[in-house]
N, C-alpha and C positions, 0 to 999 in steps of 0.2 A: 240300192236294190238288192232282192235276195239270192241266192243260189236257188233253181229248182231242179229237181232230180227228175228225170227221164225214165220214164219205163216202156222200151220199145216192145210189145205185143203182135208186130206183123206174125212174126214165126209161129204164131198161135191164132190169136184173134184175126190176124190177116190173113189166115189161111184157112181154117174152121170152115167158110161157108164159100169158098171158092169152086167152082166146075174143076179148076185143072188141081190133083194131086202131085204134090212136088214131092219127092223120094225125100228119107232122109238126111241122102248125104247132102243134096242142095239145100237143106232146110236149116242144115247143122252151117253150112258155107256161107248161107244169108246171115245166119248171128254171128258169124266170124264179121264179116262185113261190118256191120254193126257194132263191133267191141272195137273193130280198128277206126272206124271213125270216132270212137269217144264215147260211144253210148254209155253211161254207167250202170245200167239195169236190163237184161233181155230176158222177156222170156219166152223161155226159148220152145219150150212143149207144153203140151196137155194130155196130160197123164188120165184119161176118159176109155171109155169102152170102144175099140178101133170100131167094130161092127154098126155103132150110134154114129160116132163122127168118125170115119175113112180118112178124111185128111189129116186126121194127128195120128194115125199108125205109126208107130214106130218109135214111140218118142223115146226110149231107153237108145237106139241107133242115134240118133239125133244129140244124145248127152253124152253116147262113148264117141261122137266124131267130131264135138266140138276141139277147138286149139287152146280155148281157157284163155282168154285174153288177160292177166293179172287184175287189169283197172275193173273190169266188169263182174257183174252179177248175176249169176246166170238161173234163173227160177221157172218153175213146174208150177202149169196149174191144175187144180186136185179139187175134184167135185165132193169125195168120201174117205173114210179110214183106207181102204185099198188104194187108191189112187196116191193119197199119204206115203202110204209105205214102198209102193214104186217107186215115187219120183224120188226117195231119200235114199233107198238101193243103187237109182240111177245115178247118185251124185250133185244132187242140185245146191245149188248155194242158199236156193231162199224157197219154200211154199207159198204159194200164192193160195186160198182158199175162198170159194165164192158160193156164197147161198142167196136164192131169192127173200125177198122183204114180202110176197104174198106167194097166199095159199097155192092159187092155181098154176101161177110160174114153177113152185116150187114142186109142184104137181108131176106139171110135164117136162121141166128141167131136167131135176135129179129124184126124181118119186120118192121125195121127203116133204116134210113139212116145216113150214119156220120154227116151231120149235125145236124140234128135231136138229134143225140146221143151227139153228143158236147154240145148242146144248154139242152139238160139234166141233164150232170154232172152239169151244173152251178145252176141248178134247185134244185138239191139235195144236194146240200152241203150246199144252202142255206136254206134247209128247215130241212136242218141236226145240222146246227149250232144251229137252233129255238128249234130244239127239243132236244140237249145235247148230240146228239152222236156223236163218230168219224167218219169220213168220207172219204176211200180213193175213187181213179178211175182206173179201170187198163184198158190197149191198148189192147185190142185181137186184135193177131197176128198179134203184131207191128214188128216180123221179117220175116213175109212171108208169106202168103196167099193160102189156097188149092186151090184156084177159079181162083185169081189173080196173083197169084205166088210173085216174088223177091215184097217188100216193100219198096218204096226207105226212107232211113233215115228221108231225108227233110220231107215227107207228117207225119211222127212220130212225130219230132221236134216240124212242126207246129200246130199239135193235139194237145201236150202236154203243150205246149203254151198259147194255149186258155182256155186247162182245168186250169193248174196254175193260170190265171187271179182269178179264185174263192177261191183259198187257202185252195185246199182240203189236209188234214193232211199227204198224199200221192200219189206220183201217181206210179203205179205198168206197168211196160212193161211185157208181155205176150207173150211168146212166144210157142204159142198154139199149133202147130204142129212139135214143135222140132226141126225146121231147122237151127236154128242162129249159129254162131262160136264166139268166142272171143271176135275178132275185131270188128265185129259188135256190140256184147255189150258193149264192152268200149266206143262208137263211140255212144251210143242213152244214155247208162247213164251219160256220162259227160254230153251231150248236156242237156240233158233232168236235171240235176242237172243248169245247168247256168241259169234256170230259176226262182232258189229259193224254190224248193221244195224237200221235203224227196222221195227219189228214191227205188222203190220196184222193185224185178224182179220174174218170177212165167215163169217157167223152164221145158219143156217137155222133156223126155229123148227119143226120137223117132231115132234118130240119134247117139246115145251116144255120144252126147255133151252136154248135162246138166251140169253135176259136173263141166264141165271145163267153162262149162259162168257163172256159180256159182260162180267161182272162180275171173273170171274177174270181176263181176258185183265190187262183194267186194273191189276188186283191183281200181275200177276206182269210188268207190265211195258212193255206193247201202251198204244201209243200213238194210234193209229188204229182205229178202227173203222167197217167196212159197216153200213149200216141200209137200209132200204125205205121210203118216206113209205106211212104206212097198214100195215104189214104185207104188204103185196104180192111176187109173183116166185116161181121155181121154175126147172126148166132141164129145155127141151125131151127133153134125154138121160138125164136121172135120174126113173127111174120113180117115183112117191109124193113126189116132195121139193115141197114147198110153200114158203109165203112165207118172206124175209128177217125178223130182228124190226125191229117197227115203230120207223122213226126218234126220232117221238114221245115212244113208250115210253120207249123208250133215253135220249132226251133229259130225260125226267122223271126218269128213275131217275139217272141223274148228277147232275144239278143238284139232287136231294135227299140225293146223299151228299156232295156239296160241289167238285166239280169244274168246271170251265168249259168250255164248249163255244160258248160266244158265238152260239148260236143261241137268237131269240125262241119260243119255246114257245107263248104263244100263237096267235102268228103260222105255227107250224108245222101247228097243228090246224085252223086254216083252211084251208092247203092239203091237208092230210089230208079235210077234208070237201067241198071243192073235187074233191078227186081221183076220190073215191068215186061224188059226182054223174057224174064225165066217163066212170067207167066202169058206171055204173049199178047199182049194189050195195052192200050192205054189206062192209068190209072188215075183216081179222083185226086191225089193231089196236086200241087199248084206250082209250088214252088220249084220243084225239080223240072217242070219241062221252062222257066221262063229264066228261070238261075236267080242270086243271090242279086242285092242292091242295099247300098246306106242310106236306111233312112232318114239319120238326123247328121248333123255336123260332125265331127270326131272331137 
């Protein structure tokens, strides 16, 4: 079985579209959490216009009050050149960069265009390489569109094509508002691997089919994967889309088919119940309120 790498997004994506605003010293304490349990990837803010999204204020507070855990990876996500140049002021270990795959998302997202946004990625991995940091790109809603609806494959493919020409350390497919199946992701991650690059996918459970394109992505190739601690997140601009699947989840379900992800699981549902407390609610994942179990023989 493989190793697959963990990219916890609560601190961003599970907060983005939340009622309660969590300051950011608790927001820096949740990705502390997070690096102590084993997480190898957080990230940890989103470097966007505070006045658009309220919940990610602060995020330069959030990067001076992390503890740096050695083993993890601490990354900003970044809609444009400016938000670039913050999060690499701020310290980040890695740029995360995300443009719509259509017009209209990209419209109302980041009021750019796909080309615009393609001719960007090649912008910032070049001036990411200059400046020492990692640098992936990921496809919002390279499975399907609130505005535009079905995405066909092809227009993904050749997105991802143009991004690969710059050799950004990965590119991540986003399936922003949850509607993808299986097939459909075996079908853009192989593709989207023929072009020579490390394959992320970053997974909405709006449909309950998360866990199961999780499953495929893995199966067909995807080496990375987004998760949410607790099931948490959504996005201010996609109408209905709901949480990320739960890290936990995810982390149970691999390590019951045999793969490593060198994240403590129990340790992760503590911070999952942790979480829960700071935002005062029950949240959609599974695994932290029922606990761990083997599922096969040892």
């Amino acid at each position: 079985m493989t190793r697959v790498e963990i990219v916890d997004v609560g601190p961003r994506d599970g907060l983005q579209n939340d009622d309660k605003i969590l300051t950011p010293e608790v927001r820096a304490e949740l990705c502390d959490r997070l690096s102590a349990a084993g997480v190898p990837r957080v990230e940890a803010a989103s470097f966007v216009n505070p006045r658009l999204v309220p919940q990610m204020a602060g995020a330069e507070e959030v990067m001076a009050g992390l503890k740096r855990g050695p083993d993890t990876t601490y990354a900003g996500l970044v809609l444009n050149e400016r938000g670039y140049e913050r999060a690499v002021e701020a310290g980040v270990d890695e740029v995360r960069y995300a443009f719509p795959v259509t017009e209209t998302f990209a419209k109302r997202n980041q009021n750019t265009t796909v080309a615009q946004g393609t001719a960007l990625a090649g912008r910032l991995v070049e001036r990411a390489r200059l400046d020492g940091v990692r640098v992936s790109v990921t496809l919002i809603v390279a499975f399907g569109c609130p505005f535009e609806g079905r995405v066909e494959p092809k227009v993904v493919l050749d997105l991802a094509g143009k991004v690969a020409e710059s050799a950004p350390d990965e590119i991540v497919l986003a399936d922003t508002i949850g509607v993808g199946v299986p097939s459909q992701v075996e079908e853009l991650v192989a593709g989207v691997l023929g072009h020579g690059v490390t394959v992320g996918c970053h997974f909405h459970d709006t449909r309950n089919t998360g866990i199961a394109n999780a499953v495929a992505a893995v199966a067909a190739g995807a080496t990375v994967l987004d998760a949410s601690i607790a099931g948490t997140g959504g996005c201010p601009f996609a109408p209905r889309a709901t949480g990320n699947i739960a890290t936990e989840d995810l982390v149970y379900l691999l390590h019951g088919m045999g793969h490593e992800t060198g994240i403590d699981l129990a340790a992760l549902i503590e911070v999952a119940e942790w979480f829960s407390g700071q935002l005062g609610k029950e949240l959609p994942g599974q695994v932290y309120k029922v606990g761990d179990f083997v599922p096969m023989p040892g």
